[in-house]
Phi, psi and omega in degrees: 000122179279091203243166185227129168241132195222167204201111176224106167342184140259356158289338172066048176201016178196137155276120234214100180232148189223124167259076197247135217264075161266178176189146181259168192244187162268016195237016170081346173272154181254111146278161166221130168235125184298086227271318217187130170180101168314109217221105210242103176283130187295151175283141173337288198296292199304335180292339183281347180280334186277007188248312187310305185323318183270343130325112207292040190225166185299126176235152189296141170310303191318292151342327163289270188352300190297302206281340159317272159348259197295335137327295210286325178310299216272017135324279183313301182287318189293311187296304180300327180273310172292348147317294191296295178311333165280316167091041185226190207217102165276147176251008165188163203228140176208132199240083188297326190063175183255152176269135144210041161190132099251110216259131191246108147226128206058075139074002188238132180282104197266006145185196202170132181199138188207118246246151157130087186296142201259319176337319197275353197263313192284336172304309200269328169267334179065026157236184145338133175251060169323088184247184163044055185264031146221041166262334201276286195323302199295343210264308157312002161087036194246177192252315177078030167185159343295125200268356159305335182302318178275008155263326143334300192276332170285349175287314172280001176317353195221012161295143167302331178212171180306150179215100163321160165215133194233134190232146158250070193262235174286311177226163172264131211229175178215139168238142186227089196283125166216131199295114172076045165204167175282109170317135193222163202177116147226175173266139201259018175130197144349118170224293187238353165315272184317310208285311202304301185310306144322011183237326164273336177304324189278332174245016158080003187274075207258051159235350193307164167203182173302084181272135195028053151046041172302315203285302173305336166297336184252007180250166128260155188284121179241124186349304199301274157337301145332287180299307174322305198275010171271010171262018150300110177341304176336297149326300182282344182311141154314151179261169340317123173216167183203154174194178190187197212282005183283319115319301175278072184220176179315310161270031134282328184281313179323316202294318176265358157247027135311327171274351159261073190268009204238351192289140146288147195316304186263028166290319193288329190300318176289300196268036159238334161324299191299314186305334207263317209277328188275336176275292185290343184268343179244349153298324192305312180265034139302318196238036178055027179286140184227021168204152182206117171240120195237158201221164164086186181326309216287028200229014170233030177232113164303319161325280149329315155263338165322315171295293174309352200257275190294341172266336148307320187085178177296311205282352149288129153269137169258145189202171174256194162289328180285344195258352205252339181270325195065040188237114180269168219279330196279345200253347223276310183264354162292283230288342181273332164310325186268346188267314173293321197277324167324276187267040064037281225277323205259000176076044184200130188265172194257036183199177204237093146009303180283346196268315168302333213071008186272150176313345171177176203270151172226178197265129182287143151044219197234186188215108139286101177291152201257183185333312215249182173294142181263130187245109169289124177273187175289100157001138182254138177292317179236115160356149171266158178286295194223184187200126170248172177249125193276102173285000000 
């Protein structure tokens, strides 16, 4: 089954269809081959309307609406155009939309929402839409995130020792395989939420971010500063936990250098480098790990791992997705979009209890139908075990 998986960040600055081939075997296992996969950059006005959004303050509805629209079109074109270049035909569309709310209080996700009408993706393409694929989990008392984990924990199914799998997007999640135990999986803070403020403050840009981890390279860590934001509560809450740019944002960062007001910009920039690398690295040995396999923007910042490298330490291996999977790290959560629609579209659901907290595992999100009546096949009775990648 040929599915389009779509992906949109909390950096706001790219659209991410991956077009992938799954199956199942008689042994319960799942392949998946990356068919087709793609990085679609938002046109300039919409990417700033999605940073206005994500900004923690009041915005006009119409702007939701607009930015709703124009989401969901420029959806609608990315699928249709990577269809065409490949030269296949999807038989089903799943659809992340952009987060511009997760609202956490006291440690309970009380909602989530996330914007890009899917009508226009099922109008252009005429096939079925799968969207709002973490409300089912929160409605079930779940976190509705990470919703990576369960391409993790199947990736990871036959590991030998505990093992991480790390996404370094706007924030950084862990998903956590341990041989005779329940996969467990949050977000451990910060990954690129902090540094992209600072990388736009310092070039006056405001899409900007850390390109190979030039700005922070020209900083040091300053000690001080460090230790202050590492007493965020955050950190120490017990998992299941989730969090997003609704915390970790520009007058959040304002609030601790107010008591530093003299540092230089690419002083701050470094030890928000550090702080990122140091927050996954003491979750990572919290839960015993002894492997880390990383995804996302934050595996193209040299700095950052490098850092992250030295705060793990020797006894940990670092590796990416492409090296340890052959899954390259930037296709990793379209291809998990396209894995929730897979099992949706088969009546199995697409979260972990364990990871979440939720009262039980559920089925993701709605259906939108394409051109024809939408026909549902016959439920899969048991979960598939593992899933390997196919080249």
């Amino acid at each position: 089954m040929i599915i389009a998986g779509l992906m949109a960040g909390t950096s706001a600055d790219a659209l991410d269809v991956a077009l992938v081939d799954i199956r199942r075997d008689e042994n319960d296992a799942l392949s998946m081959r990356v068919v087709a996969f793609r990085e679609f950059e938002f046109d300039k006005r919409l990417a700033l309307d999605i940073l206005r959004l994500l900004d923690p303050v009041d915005v006009p509805l119409s702007l939701v609406s607009s930015v709703d629209t124009r989401f969901g079109r420029t959806c609608a074109e990315a699928v249709a155009t990577l269809c065409s270049e490949a030269g296949v035909e999807c038989e089903l569309v799943v659809t992340h939309g952009q987060t511009i709310r997760h609202d956490v209080e006291d440690g309970i996700v009380a909602g989530t929402l996330q914007i890009g009408q899917p009508a226009w993706i099922a109008e252009s393409i005429g096939v079925p839409v799968l969207s709002d694929v973490r409300s089912n989990d929160v409605a079930a008392g779940g976190q509705g995130a990470p919703l990576v984990s369960i391409l993790d924990h199947l990736l990871l199914a036959r590991s030998g020792s505990p093992t991480a799998a790390l996404n370094l997007g706007g924030i950084a999640n862990i998903t956590v395989v341990s041989p005779g135990r329940e996969t467990l999986a949050f977000d451990t803070g910060p990954a690129n939420a902090l540094i992209d403020v600072m990388a736009r403050r310092i070039t006056g840009d405001p899409r900007a971010f850390d390109r190979d981890g030039a700005l922070a390279a020209q900083g040091e860590t300053d000690a001080d500063l460090l230790t202050a934001m590492l007493g965020e509560p955050y950190y120490r809450a017990p998992s299941p936990k989730s969090t997003g740019k609704e915390l970790f944002h520009g007058e959040y960062l304002d609030g601790y250098l107010a008591a530093f007001p003299n540092l230089d910009p690419y002083v701050v920039i470094a030890t928000m480098t550090t702080l990122t690398a140091r927050t996954v690295a003491e979750a990572c040995r919290a839960h015993g790990v002894h492997a880390v396999v990383a995804s996302g923007g934050g595996t193209l910042n040299p700095t950052l791992m490098a850092e992250l490298r030295r705060e793990l330490g020797d006894a940990v291996e670092l590796r990416t997705t492409d090296e340890a999977f052959n899954l390259p790290g930037g296709a990793k959560e379209a291809c998990l979009m396209a894995l929730v629609g897979w099992l949706s579209w088969h009546g199995l659901p697409a979260t972990l209890p364990s990871v979440t907290g939720a009262s039980r595992a559920t089925i993701a999100g709605r259906i939108t139908p394409g051109r024809t009546p939408l026909v549902l096949p016959e439920p899969h009775r048991a979960m598939p075990t593992t899933l390997r990648i196919d080249a």
